[in-house]
GUVEX-874153 format. One record per residue (C-alpha): residue number from 1; residue in three letters; z, x, y. Coordinates in nm, 3 decimals, always signed. Example, Ala and Ser with C-alpha at 12.3 -4.5 7.8 and 13.67 -1.06 7.14 Angstrom:
SITE   resi   resn        pz        px        py
SITE      1    Ala    +0.780    +1.230    -0.450
SITE      2    Ser    +0.714    +1.367    -0.106
***
This chain:
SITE   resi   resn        pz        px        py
SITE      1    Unk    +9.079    +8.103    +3.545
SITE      2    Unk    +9.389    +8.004    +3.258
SITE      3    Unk    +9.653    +8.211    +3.464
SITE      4    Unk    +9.934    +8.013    +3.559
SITE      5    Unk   +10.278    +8.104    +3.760
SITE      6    Unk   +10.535    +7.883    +3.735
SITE      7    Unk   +10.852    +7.944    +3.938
SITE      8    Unk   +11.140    +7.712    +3.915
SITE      9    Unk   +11.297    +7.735    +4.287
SITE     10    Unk   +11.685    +7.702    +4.263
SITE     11    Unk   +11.823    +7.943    +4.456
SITE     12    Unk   +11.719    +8.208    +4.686
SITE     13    Unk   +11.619    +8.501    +4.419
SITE     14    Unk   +11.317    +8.254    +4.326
SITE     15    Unk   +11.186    +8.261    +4.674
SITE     16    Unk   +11.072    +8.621    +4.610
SITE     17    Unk   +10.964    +8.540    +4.262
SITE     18    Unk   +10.731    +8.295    +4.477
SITE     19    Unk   +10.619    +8.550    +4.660
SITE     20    Unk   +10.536    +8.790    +4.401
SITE     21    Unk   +10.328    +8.533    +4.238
SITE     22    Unk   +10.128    +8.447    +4.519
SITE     23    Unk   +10.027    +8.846    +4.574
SITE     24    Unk    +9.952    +8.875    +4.248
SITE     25    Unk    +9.695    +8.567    +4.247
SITE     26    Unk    +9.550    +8.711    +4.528
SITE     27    Unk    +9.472    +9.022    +4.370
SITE     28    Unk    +9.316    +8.848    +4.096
SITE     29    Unk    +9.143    +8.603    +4.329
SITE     30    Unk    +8.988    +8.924    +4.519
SITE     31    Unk    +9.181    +8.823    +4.855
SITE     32    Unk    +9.160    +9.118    +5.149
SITE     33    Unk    +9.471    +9.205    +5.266
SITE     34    Unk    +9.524    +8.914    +5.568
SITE     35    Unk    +9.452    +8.653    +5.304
SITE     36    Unk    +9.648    +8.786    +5.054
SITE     37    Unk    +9.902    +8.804    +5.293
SITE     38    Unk    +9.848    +8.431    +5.414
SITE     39    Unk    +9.912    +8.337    +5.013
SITE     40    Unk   +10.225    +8.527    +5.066
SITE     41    Unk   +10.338    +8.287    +5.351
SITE     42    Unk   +10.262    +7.999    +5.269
SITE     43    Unk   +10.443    +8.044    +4.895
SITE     44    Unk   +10.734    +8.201    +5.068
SITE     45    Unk   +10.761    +7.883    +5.346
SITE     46    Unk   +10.697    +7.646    +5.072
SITE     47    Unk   +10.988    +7.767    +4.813
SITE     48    Unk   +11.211    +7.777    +5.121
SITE     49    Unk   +11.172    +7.458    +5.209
SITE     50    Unk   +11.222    +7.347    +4.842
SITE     51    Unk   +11.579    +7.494    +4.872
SITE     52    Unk   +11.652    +7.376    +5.225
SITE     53    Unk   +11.535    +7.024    +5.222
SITE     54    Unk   +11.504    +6.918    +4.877
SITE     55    Unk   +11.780    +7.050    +4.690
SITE     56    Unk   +11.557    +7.295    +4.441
SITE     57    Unk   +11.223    +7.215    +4.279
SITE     58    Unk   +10.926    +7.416    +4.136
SITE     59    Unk   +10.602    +7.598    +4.258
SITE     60    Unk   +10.277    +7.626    +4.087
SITE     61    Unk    +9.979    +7.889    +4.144
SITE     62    Unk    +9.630    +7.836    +4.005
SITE     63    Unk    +9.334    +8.023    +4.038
SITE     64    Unk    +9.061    +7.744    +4.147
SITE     65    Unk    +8.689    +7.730    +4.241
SITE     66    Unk    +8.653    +7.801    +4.644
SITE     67    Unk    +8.363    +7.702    +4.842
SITE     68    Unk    +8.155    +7.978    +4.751
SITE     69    Unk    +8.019    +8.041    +4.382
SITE     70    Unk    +8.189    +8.291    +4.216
SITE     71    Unk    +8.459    +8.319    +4.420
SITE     72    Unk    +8.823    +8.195    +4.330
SITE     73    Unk    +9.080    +8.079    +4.588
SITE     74    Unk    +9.462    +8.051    +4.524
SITE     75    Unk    +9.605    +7.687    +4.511
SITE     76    Unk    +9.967    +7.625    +4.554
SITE     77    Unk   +10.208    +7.360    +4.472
SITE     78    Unk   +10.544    +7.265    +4.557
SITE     79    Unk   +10.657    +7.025    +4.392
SITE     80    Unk   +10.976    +6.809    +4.430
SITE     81    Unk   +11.224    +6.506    +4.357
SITE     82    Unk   +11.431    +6.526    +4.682
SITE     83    Unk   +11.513    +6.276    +4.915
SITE     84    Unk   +11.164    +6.298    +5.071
SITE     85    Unk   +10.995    +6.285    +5.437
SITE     86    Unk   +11.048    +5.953    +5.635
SITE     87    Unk   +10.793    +6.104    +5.933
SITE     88    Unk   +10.546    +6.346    +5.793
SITE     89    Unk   +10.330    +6.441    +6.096
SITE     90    Unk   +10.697    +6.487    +6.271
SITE     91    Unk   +10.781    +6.761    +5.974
SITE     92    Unk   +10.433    +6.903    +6.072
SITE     93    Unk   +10.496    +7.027    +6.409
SITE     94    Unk   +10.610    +7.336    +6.500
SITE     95    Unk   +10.954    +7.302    +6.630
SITE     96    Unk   +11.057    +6.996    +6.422
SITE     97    Unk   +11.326    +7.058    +6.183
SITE     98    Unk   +11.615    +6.861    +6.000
SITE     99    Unk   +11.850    +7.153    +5.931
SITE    100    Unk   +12.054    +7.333    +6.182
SITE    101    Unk   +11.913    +7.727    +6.272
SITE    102    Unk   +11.566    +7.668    +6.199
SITE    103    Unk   +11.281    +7.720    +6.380
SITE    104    Unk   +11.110    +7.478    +6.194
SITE    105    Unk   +10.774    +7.642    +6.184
SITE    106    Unk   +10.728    +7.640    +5.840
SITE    107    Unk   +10.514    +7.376    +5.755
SITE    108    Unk   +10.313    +7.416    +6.073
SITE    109    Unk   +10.261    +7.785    +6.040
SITE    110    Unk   +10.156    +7.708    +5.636
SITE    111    Unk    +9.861    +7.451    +5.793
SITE    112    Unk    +9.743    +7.652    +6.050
SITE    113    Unk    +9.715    +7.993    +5.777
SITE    114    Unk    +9.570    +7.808    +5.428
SITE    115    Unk    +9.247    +7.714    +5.422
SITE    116    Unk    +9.349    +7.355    +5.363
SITE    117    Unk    +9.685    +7.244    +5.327
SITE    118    Unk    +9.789    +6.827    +5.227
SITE    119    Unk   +10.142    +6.709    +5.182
SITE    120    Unk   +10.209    +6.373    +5.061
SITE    121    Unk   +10.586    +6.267    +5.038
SITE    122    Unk   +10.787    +5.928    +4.987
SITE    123    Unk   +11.159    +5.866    +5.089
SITE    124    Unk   +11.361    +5.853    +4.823
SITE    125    Unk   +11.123    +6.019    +4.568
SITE    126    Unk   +11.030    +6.339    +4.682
SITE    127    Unk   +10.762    +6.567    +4.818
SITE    128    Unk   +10.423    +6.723    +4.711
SITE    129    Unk   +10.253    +7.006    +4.911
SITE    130    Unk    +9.927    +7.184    +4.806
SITE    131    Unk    +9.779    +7.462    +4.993
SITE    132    Unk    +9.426    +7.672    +4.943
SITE    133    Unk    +9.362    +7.997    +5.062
SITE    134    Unk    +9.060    +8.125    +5.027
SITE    135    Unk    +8.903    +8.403    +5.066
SITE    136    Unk    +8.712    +8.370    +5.383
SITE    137    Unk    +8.953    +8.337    +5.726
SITE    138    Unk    +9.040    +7.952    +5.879
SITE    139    Unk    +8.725    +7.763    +6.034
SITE    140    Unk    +8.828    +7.430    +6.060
SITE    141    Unk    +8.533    +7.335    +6.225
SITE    142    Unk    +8.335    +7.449    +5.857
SITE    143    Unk    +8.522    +7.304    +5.684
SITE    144    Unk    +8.320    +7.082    +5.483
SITE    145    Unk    +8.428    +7.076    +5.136
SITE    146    Unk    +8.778    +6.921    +5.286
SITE    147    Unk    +8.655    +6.631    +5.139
SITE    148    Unk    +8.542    +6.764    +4.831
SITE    149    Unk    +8.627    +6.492    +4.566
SITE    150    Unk    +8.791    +6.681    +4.288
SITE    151    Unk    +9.140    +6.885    +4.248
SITE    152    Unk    +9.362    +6.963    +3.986
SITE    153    Unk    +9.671    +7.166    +3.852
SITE    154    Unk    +9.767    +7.358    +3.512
SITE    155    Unk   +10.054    +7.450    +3.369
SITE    156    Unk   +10.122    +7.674    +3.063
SITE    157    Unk   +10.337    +7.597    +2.755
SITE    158    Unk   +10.694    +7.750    +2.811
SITE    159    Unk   +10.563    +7.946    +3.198
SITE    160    Unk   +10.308    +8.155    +2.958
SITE    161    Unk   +10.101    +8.373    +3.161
SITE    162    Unk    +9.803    +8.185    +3.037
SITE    163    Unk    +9.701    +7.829    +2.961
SITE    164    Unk    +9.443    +7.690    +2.713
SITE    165    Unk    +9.369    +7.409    +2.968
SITE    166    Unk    +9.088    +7.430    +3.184
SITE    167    Unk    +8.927    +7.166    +3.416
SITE    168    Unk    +8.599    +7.237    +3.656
SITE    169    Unk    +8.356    +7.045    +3.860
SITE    170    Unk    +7.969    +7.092    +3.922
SITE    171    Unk    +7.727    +6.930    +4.123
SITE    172    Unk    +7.355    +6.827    +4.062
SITE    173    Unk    +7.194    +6.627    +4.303
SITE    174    Unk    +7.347    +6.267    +4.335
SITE    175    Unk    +7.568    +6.340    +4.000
SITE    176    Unk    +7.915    +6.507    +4.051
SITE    177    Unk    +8.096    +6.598    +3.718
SITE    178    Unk    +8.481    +6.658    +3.672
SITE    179    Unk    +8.529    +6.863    +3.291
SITE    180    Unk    +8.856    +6.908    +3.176
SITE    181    Unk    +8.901    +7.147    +2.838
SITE    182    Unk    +9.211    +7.168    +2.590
SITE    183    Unk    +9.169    +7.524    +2.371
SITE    184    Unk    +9.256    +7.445    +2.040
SITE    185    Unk    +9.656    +7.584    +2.024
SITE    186    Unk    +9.784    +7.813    +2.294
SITE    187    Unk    +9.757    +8.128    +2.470
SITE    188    Unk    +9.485    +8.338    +2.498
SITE    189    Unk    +9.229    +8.236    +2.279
SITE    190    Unk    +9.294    +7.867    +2.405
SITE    191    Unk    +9.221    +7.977    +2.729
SITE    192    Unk    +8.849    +8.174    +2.606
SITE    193    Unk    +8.735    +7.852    +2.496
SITE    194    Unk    +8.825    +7.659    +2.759
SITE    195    Unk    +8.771    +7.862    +3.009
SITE    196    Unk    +8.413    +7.912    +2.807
SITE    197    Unk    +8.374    +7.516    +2.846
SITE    198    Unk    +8.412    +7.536    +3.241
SITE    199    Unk    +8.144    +7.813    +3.259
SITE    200    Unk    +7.914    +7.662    +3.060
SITE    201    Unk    +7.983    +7.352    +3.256
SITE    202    Unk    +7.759    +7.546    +3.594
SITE    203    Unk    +7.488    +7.557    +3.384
SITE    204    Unk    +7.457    +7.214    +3.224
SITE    205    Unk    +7.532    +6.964    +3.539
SITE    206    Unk    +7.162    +6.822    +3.544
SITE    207    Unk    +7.273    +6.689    +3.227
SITE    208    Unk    +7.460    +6.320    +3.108
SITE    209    Unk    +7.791    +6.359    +2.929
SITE    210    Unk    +7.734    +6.351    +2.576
SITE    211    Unk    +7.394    +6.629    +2.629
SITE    212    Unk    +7.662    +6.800    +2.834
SITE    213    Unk    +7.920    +6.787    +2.559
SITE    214    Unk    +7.619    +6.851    +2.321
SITE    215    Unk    +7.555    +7.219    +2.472
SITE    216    Unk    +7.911    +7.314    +2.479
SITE    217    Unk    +7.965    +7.231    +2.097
SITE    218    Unk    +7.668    +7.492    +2.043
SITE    219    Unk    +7.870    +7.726    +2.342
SITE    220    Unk    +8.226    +7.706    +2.165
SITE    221    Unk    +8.105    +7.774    +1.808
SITE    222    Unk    +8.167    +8.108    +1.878
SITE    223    Unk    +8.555    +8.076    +2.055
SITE    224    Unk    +8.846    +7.848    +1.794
SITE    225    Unk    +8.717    +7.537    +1.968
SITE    226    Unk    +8.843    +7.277    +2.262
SITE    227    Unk    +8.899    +6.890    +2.318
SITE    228    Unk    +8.653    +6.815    +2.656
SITE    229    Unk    +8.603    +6.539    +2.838
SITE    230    Unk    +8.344    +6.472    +3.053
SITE    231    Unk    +8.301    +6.252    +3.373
SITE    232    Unk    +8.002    +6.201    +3.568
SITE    233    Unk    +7.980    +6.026    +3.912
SITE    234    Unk    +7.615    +5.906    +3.992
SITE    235    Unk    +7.642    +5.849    +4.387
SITE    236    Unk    +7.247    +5.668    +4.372
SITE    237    Unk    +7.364    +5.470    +4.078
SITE    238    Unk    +7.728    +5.375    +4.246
SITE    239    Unk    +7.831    +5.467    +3.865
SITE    240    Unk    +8.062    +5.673    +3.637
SITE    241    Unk    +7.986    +5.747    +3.261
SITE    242    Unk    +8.221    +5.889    +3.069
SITE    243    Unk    +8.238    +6.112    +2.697
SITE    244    Unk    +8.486    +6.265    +2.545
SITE    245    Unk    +8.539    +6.470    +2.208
SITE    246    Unk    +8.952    +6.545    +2.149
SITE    247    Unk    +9.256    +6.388    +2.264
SITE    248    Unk    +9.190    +6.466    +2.617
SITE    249    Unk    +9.331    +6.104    +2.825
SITE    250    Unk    +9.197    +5.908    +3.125
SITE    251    Unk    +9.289    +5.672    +3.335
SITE    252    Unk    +9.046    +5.478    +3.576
SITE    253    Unk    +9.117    +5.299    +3.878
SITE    254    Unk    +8.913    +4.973    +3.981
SITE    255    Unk    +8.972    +4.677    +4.181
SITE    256    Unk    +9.129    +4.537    +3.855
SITE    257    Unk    +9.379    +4.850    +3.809
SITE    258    Unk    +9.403    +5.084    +3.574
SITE    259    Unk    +9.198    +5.091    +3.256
SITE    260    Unk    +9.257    +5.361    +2.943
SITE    261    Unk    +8.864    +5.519    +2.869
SITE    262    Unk    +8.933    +5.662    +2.504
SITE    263    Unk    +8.762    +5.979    +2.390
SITE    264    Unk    +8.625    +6.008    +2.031
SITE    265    Unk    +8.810    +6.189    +1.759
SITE    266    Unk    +8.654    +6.580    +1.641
SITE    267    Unk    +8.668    +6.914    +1.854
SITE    268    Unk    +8.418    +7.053    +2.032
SITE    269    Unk    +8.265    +7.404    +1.865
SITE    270    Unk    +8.485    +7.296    +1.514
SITE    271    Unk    +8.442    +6.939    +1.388
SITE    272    Unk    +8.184    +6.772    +1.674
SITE    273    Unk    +8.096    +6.405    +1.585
SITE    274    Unk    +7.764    +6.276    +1.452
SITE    275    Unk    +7.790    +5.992    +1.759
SITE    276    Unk    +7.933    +6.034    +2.069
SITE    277    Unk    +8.020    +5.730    +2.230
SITE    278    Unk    +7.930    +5.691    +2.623
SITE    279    Unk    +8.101    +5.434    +2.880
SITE    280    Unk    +8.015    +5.352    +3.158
SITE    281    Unk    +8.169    +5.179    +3.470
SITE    282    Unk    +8.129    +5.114    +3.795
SITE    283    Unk    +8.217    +5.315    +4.064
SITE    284    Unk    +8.285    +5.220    +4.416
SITE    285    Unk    +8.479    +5.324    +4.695
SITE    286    Unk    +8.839    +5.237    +4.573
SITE    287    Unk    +8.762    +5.394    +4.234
SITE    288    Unk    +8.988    +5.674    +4.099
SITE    289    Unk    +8.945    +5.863    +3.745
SITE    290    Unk    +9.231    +6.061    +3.620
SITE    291    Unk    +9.182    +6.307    +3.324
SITE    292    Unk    +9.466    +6.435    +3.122
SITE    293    Unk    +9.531    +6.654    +2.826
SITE    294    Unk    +9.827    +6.594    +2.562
SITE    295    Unk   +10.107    +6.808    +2.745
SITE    296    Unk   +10.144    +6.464    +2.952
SITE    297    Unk   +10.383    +6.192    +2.827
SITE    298    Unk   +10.135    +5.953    +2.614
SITE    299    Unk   +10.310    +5.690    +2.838
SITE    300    Unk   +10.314    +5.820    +3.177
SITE    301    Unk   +10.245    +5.614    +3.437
SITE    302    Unk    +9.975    +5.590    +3.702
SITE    303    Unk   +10.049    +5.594    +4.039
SITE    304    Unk   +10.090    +5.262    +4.218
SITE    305    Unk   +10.184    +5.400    +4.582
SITE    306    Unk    +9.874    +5.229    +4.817
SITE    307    Unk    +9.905    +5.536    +5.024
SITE    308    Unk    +9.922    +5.831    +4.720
SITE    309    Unk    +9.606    +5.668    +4.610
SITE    310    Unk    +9.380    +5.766    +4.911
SITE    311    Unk    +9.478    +6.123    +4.911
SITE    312    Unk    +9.330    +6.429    +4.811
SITE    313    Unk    +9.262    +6.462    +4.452
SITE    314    Unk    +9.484    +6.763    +4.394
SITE    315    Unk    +9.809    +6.583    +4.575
SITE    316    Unk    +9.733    +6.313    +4.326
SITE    317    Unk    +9.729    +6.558    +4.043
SITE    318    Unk    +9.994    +6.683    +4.132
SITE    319    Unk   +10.178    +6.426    +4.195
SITE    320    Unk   +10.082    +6.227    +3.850
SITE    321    Unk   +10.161    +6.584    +3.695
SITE    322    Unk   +10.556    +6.620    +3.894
SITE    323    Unk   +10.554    +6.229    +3.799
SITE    324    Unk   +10.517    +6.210    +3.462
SITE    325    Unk   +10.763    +6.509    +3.328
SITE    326    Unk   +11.139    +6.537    +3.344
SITE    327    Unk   +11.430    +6.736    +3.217
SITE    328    Unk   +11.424    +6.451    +2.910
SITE    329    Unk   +11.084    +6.462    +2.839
SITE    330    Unk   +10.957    +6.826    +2.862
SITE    331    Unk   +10.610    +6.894    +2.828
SITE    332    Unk   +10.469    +6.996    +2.507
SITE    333    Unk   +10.221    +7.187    +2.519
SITE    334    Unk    +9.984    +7.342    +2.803
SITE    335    Unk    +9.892    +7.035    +3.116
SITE    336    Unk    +9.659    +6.989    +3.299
SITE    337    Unk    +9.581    +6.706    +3.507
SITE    338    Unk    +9.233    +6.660    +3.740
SITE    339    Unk    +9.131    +6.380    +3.917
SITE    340    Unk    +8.801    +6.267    +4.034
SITE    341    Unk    +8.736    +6.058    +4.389
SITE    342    Unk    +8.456    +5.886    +4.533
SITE    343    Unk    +8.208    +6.103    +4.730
SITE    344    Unk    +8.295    +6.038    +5.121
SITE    345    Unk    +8.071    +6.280    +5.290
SITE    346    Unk    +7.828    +6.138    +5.533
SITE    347    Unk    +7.566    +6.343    +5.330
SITE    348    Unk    +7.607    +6.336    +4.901
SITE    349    Unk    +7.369    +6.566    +4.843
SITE    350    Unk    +7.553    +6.853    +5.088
SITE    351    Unk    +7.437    +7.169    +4.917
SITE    352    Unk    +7.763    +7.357    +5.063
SITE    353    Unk    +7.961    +7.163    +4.831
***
């Protein structure tokens, strides 16, 4: 799943561009007709509301695992630097708006349509919405895998079509891991081995990081090779390990702050290592693991905001992601940023997730 859109959103002719985007995700997501055209919406409310409340900003569509196995969803992102929301669950309600002939639906109407929709926003420094449609209708009352501890966004080098980042998530019992993948150079054949990494991923949960890691050096002999790093959460164990081959970055959160967990030098399917170091920390219930490749600044910064730090993963990817890039530091190369949570289901070994 390497296809990105990217739409800048400063002026109204990008609004369509949005739009167009989101139907063509959907097509490759295999969304009927009413989802597809719920994709549609909530793209088209989002971009609007870039241009009417913050001044301009940028969308991003990803094709991302849904709640059932094989089956993509489309994940949207607006993503902004305006003046931000001082009353969020006001700007939620239908009725509520802050400019003059508006109905003021928009927001509303894109929460009641996506599967699950989160918007985190700060005065003064902006606004980040994500929405999921998938491709069964709305059941809030199913929805389970709300609290699914993993999200993520991608970009492409330059808006390409396709990026040679990848990042997935597979569960085995009590162990929940978060892979992210960086194809060796860009476009497509980047994205085969990546993508390649992911897949191979579903198969090998049971296993610990550097066995995991192990397989997919034998998997991506056969694609130009990938930097992966692997995170496992052990729920029993209250534990995280960590391995990484490549110059993929994290960050992890503790009670002490944030703390750099280095990968080892090689790539994975070219030039794997003869030892593969593993670390291990605790993990409790204010931990947070962010996973990066290079198209981030080296020195980005993690979030600090006490209340960006309990949200969903992907509004904290995306957030870190809208963060860390500006018009005088561009990215790079492809980005991708994923972020692992703890488990807070009343069950952690929920099969539906």
């Amino acid at each position: 799943m390497s296809r990105v859109w990217e739409i800048p959103v400063h002026d109204s002719t990008r609004v369509r561009d949005v739009r167009v985007a989101a139907r063509e995700a959907s097509a490759l997501a295999a969304l009927d007709r009413d989802r597809s055209a719920a994709a549609e919406l909530v793209g088209t409310e989002l971009a609007t509301n870039l241009l009417k409340h913050a001044g301009g900003g940028r969308m991003v569509l990803n094709l991302v695992d849904g709640p059932a196995a094989g089956a993509p969803s489309v994940q949207l992102c607006s993503l902004d630097h305006g003046p931000g929301m001082a009353d969020v669950g006001a700007a939620l309600r239908d009725g509520y708006s802050t400019v003059e002939a508006s109905l003021g639906a928009g927001l509303g109407s894109c929460r009641r349509i996506a599967n699950h929709f989160r918007l985190y926003s700060a005065p003064g420094r902006g606004t980040v919405a994500t929405a999921r449609v998938d491709r069964e209708p709305v059941r809030r009352s199913a929805a389970a895998d709300d609290v699914l501890p993993v999200g993520g966004i991608t970009l492409a080098l330059g808006q390409a079509a396709d990026s040679g980042d990848a990042w997935g998530w597979a569960r085995s019992g009590p162990l929940l891991t978060l892979l992210l993948a960086d194809g060796l150079g860009h476009g497509g054949k980047a994205a085969h081995a990546s993508t390649a990494a992911v897949e191979e991923l579903r198969r090998a949960a049971h296993l610990p990081p550097v066995e995991i890691l192990r397989r997919l050096n034998d998997t991506l002999r056969r694609t130009r090779g990938a930097a992966v790093a692997v995170a496992q959460a052990d729920t029993d164990r209250r534990e995280l390990r960590f391995a990484g081959v490549g110059n993929i970055g994290a960050r992890l959160r503790s009670a002490d702050g944030w703390t750099p967990l280095v990968s080892h030098p090689g790539i994975v399917g070219a030039y794997f290592p003869a030892q593969v170091p593993l670390r291990r920390a605790p993990w409790g219930p204010d931990s947070l693991l962010v996973l990066h490749s290079d198209g981030l600044p080296s020195r980005w910064s993690p979030p600090d905001d006490p209340r960006l730090l309990t949200r969903h993963p992907t509004v904290v990817a995306a957030t870190v992601l809208r963060d860390a890039g500006s018009p005088a530091r561009p990215v790079r190369d492809d980005t991708s940023v994923a972020v692992l949570a703890p488990d807070r289901r009343t069950s952690t070994h929920d099969s539906r997730l």
